[in-house]
C-alpha positions as CSV (number, residue, x, y, z in Angstrom):
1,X,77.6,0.4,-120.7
2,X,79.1,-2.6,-120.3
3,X,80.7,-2.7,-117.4
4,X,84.3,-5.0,-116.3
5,X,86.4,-5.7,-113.1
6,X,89.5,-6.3,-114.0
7,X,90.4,-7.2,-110.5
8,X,88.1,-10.5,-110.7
9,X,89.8,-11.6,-114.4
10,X,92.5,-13.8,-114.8
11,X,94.8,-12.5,-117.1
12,X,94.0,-14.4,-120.4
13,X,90.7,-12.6,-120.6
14,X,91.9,-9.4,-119.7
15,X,94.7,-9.7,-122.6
16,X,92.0,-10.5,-124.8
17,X,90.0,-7.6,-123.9
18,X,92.7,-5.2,-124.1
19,X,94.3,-6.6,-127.3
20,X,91.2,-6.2,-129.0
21,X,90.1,-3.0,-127.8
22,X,93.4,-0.9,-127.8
23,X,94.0,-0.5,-131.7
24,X,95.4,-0.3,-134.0
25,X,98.8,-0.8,-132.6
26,X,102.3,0.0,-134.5
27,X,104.2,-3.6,-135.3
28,X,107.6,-3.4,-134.4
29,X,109.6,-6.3,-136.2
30,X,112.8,-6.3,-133.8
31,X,116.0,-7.9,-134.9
32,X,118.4,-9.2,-132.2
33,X,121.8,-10.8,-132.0
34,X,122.1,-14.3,-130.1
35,X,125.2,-15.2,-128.1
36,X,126.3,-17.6,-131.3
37,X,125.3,-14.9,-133.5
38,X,122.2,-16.2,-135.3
39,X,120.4,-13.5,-136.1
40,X,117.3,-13.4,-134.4
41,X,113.8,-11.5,-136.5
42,X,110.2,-11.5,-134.4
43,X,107.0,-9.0,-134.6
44,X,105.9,-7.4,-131.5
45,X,102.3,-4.7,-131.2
46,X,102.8,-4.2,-127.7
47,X,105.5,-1.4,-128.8
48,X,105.5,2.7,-129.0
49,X,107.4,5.7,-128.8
50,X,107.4,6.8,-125.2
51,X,109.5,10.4,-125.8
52,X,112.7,12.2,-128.0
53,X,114.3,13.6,-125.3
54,X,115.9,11.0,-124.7
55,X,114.4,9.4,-128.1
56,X,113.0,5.9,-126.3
57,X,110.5,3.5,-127.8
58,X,109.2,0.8,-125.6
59,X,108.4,-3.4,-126.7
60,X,106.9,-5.7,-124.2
61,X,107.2,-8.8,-124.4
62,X,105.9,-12.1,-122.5
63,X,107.3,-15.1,-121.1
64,X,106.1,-18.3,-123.2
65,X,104.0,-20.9,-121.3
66,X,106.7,-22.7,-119.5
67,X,108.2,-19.2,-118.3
68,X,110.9,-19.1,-120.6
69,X,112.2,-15.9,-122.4
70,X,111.2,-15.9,-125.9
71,X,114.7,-15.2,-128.0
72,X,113.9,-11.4,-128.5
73,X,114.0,-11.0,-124.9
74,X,117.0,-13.0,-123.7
75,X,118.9,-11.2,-126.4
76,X,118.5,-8.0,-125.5
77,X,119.1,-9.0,-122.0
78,X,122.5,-10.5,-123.2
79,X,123.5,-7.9,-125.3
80,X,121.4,-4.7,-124.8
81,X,121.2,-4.0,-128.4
82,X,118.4,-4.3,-130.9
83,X,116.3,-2.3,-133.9
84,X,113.0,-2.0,-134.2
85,X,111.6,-1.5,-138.0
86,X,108.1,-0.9,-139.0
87,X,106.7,-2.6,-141.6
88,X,104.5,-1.9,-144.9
89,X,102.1,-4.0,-146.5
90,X,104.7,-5.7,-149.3
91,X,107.1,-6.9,-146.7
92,X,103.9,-7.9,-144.7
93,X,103.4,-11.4,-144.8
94,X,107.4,-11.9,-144.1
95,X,107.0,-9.8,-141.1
96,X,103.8,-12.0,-140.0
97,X,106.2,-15.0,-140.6
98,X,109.0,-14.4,-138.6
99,X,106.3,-14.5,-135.7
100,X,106.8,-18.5,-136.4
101,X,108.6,-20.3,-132.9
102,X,111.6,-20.8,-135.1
103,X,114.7,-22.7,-132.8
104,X,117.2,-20.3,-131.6
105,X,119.8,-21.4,-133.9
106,X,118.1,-20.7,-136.8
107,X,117.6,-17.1,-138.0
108,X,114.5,-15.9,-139.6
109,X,115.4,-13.5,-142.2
110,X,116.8,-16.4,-143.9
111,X,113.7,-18.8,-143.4
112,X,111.1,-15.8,-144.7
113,X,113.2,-14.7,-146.6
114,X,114.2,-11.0,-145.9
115,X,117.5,-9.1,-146.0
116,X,119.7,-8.8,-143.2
117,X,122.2,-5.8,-143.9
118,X,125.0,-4.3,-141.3
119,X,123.5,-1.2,-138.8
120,X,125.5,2.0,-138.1
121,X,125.4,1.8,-134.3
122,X,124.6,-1.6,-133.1
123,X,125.4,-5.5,-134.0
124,X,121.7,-6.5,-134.9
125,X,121.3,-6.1,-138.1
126,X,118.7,-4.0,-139.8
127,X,116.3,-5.4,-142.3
128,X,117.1,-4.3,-146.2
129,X,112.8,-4.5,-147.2
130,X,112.0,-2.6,-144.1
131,X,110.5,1.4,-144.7
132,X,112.3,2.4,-141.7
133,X,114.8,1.5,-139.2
134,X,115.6,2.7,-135.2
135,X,118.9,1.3,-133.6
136,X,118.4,1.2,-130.6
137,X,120.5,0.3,-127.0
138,X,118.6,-1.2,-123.6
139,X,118.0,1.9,-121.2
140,X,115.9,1.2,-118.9
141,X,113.5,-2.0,-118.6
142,X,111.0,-3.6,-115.9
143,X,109.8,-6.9,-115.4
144,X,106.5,-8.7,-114.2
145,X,105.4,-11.7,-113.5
146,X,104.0,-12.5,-117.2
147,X,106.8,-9.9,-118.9
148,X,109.8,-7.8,-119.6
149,X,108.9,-3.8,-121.2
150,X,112.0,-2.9,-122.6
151,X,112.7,0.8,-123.1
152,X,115.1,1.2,-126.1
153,X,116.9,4.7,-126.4
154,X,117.4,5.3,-130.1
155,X,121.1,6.0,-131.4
156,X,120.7,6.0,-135.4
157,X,117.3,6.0,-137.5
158,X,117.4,4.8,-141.4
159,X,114.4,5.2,-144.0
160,X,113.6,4.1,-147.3
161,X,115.0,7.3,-149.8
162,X,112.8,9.9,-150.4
163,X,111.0,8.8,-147.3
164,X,112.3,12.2,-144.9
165,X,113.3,15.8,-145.9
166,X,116.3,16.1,-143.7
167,X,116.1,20.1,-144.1
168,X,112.1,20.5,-143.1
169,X,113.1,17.1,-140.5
170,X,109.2,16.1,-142.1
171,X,108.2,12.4,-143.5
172,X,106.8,12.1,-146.2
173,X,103.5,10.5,-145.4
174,X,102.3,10.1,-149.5
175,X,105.1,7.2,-149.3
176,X,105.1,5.6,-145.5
177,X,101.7,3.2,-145.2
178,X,103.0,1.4,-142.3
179,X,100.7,-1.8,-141.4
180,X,98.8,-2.2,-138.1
181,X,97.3,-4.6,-135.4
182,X,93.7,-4.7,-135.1
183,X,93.4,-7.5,-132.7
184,X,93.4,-11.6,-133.1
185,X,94.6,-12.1,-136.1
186,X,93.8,-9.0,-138.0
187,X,96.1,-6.2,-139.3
188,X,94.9,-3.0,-140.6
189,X,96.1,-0.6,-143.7
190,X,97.3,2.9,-142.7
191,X,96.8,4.5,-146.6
192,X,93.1,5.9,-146.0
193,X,93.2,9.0,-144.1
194,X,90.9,12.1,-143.1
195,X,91.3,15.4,-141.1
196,X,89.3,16.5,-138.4
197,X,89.2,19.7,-140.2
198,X,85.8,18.4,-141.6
199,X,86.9,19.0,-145.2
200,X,88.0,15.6,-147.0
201,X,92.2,15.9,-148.1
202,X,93.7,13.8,-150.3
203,X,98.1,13.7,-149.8
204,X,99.0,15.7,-152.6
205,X,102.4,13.9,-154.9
206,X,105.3,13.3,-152.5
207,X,107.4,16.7,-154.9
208,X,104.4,19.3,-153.1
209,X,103.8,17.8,-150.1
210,X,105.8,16.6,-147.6
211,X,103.6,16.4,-144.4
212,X,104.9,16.4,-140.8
213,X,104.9,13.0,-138.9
């Protein structure tokens, strides 16, 4: 085994490491309103669901080099209001894009060229392209010396149609292939699954099988 002290690395290594080792990770691409309005786009794989009751997901994300807040963060700290969609392979390069250090007055959706349309519960807007959709208010968040974790308490969710049976409350997972981080650069397709059953499964069409998230 290789063995590692954290407590001897500085903490560009041990990003590195952890990046690279903890996958794949979910891509949130979070949408945020500026205090001039600009509507603000950026991808973030530090992000998960921590829990439904309450229904909180968590992003984390860090300071830039000089210690300021990227815009996500100082939004959300101006505002408390944000959604976090997940994102499938066509509207996967876009996503990637809006990852770009864009100035604060200029709004991504309309530099990579994706569709801002109005949320139920929240100013940010949601993103027209994107599968799915969770509107979400600040409830809770910490801060470190390199960071902010933001724990977002979903009010409203919006999917694709034909994407969840809202009598069953089950997603149909023939039609959801979400892309994922794989560390560096790399991102990962979620379309090739198995069970642990031992038996190979292929999704049946989305009409006989709608399988539980």
């Amino acid at each position: 085994m290789t063995e590692v002290d954290f407590e001897q690395l500085d903490s560009y290594p041990r990003y590195k490491l952890m990046a690279s080792l903890i996958v794949p990770r979910p891509i949130a691409l979070v949408t945020t309103l500026g205090a001039q309005g600009v509507a603000n786009a950026a991808p973030f794989s530090m992000f998960n669901m921590m829990g439904e009751d309450p229904p909180i997901v968590m992003i984390s994300i860090n300071r830039l080099k000089d210690g300021r807040l990227k815009d996500t963060a100082a939004n959300i700290l101006h505002n408390g209001e944000f959604v976090v969609h997940m994102s499938d392979e066509p509207m996967a390069q876009k996503m990637h894009d809006c990852g770009q250090a864009f100035p604060s007055d200029v709004s991504e959706l309309t530099q990579v060229g994706l569709t801002p349309v109005p949320a139920r519960c929240v100013k940010p807007p949601r993103i027209a392209e994107a599968p799915v959709a969770f509107e979400c208010v600040l409830h809770e968040k910490l801060e470190t010396e390199s960071r902010y974790v933001f724990i977002g308490r979903v009010k409203w969710l919006a999917a694709r149609e034909g994407l969840i049976d809202t009598q069953a409350w089950r997603v149909n997972l023939r039609d959801y292939n979400p892309v994922a981080r794989f560390g560096a650069s790399f991102y990962t397709r979620t379309n090739e699954r198995f069970s642990l059953d031992g038996k190979p499964q292929e999704l049946a069409p989305a009409s006989t099988n709608i399988d539980q998230l």
